[in-house]
C-alpha positions, 0 to 999 in steps of 0.5 A, a space after each residue: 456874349 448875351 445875344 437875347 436875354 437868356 441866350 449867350 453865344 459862348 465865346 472862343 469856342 473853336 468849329 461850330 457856334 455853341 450857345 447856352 440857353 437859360 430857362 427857369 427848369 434849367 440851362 442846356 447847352 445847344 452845339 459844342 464845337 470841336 473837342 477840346 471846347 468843354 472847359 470854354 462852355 463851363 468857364 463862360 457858364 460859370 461866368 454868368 452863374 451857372 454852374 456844371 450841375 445846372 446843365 442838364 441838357 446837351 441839344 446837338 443840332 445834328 452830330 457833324 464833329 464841329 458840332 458834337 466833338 466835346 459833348 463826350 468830355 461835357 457830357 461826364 463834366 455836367 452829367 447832363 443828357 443829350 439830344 438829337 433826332 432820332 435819324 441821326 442818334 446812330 452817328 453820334 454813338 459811332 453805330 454808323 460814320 459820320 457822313 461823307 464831304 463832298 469834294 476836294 475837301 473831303 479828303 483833306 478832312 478825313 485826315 485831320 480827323 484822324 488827330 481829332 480825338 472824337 468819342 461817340 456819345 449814345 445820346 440819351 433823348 431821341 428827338 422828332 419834329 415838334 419834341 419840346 426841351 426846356 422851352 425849346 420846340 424842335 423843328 426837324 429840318 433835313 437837308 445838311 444831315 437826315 436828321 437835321 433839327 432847328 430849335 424855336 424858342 417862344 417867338 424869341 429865337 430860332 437856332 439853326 445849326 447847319 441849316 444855313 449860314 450867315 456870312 460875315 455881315 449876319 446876311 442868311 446864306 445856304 449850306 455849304 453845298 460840299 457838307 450838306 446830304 441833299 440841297 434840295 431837302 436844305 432849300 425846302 426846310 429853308 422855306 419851313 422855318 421861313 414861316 416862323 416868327 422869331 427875333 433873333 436867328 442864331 446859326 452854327 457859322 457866322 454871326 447871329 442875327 439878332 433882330 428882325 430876323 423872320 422878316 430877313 429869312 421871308 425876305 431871303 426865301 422870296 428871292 430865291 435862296 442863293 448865294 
């Protein structure tokens, strides 16, 4: 689904929202779902004419499984390179564990991730605040991981993976307080991206808000960021 001319939500992918982005340089796969999703994000690719070779990049908003459990498979399939920042490159390449849940969903997780097949990724491309990537500005954002990231593109779209959610009438929530490191790092990095001017905001749960969105999330830190 095309939510803006040159960014497509690609569909039927199962865990976190994954999008492709086209730009003239390239096209790059932003978030990657679950493993198992890669032959999804390479059927829709194809379906919009763009075919394996033209991905060169893999952006992972940060390296929670639902985010980056195929990027291993589509990695090999593409031959593209994948990013993330820096403080959270060790986590992709299996160098440190992924982070704890908090809670009774900790547990419950735990186990399901021992009959998911995830393969740790050396990234090839260490991010930091302001990094650029096709047309694509980095904006760190901690708070659900250290190393968080959103990505600005233009004044057209921001992507925020895990940094907030939205609910299933596209309204801007916070994290989920059991997935999320540090709420008070997620709420200040909430208000950072708030002063930025974008018409489309594309999370990694829920549905995009596809217009208006800068004026929804000012709207949304000026009462207060909550639920």
């Amino acid at each position: 689904m095309e939510i803006i001319y040159g960014i497509h939500q690609v569909d039927g992918v199962r865990g976190a929202n994954s999008y492709l982005v086209l730009a003239q340089a390239g096209a790059a796969v932003v978030d990657a779902g679950m493993p198992g999703n890669e032959e999804k994000i390479l059927e829709y690719a194809g379906r919009v004419g763009v075919g394996p070779r033209d991905i060169r990049f893999i952006v992972l908003t940060h390296p929670d499984m639902d985010h980056s459990g195929s990027v291993a498979r589509l990695k090999t399939l593409t031959g593209a390179r994948v990013a993330i920042h820096e403080l959270d490159a060790p986590r992709l390449a299996g160098e440190k564990k992924l982070k704890e849940i908090k809670g009774p969903l900790g547990p419950v997780l735990g186990v399901m991730g021992v009959f998911m097949r995830f393969t740790p990724v050396k990234p090839d491309i260490l991010l930091r605040d302001s990094s650029t990537m096709l047309d694509l500005q980095v904006i760190h954002t901690p708070g659900h991981t250290a190393g968080s990231i959103c990505l600005l593109r233009q004044n057209e779209a921001m992507f925020v993976g895990d940094a907030m959610r939205t609910d299933s009438k596209g309204r801007p929530r916070l994290p989920s307080g059991a997935m999320t490191v540090d709420m008070e790092k997620a709420r200040e990095s909430l208000r950072k991206i708030s002063d930025y001017s974008y018409e489309a905001l594309l999370p990694g749960h829920g549905p995009p808000i596809a217009s208006g969105a800068s004026r929804i999330m000012a709207e949304y830190v000026r009462g207060g960021l909550t639920d």
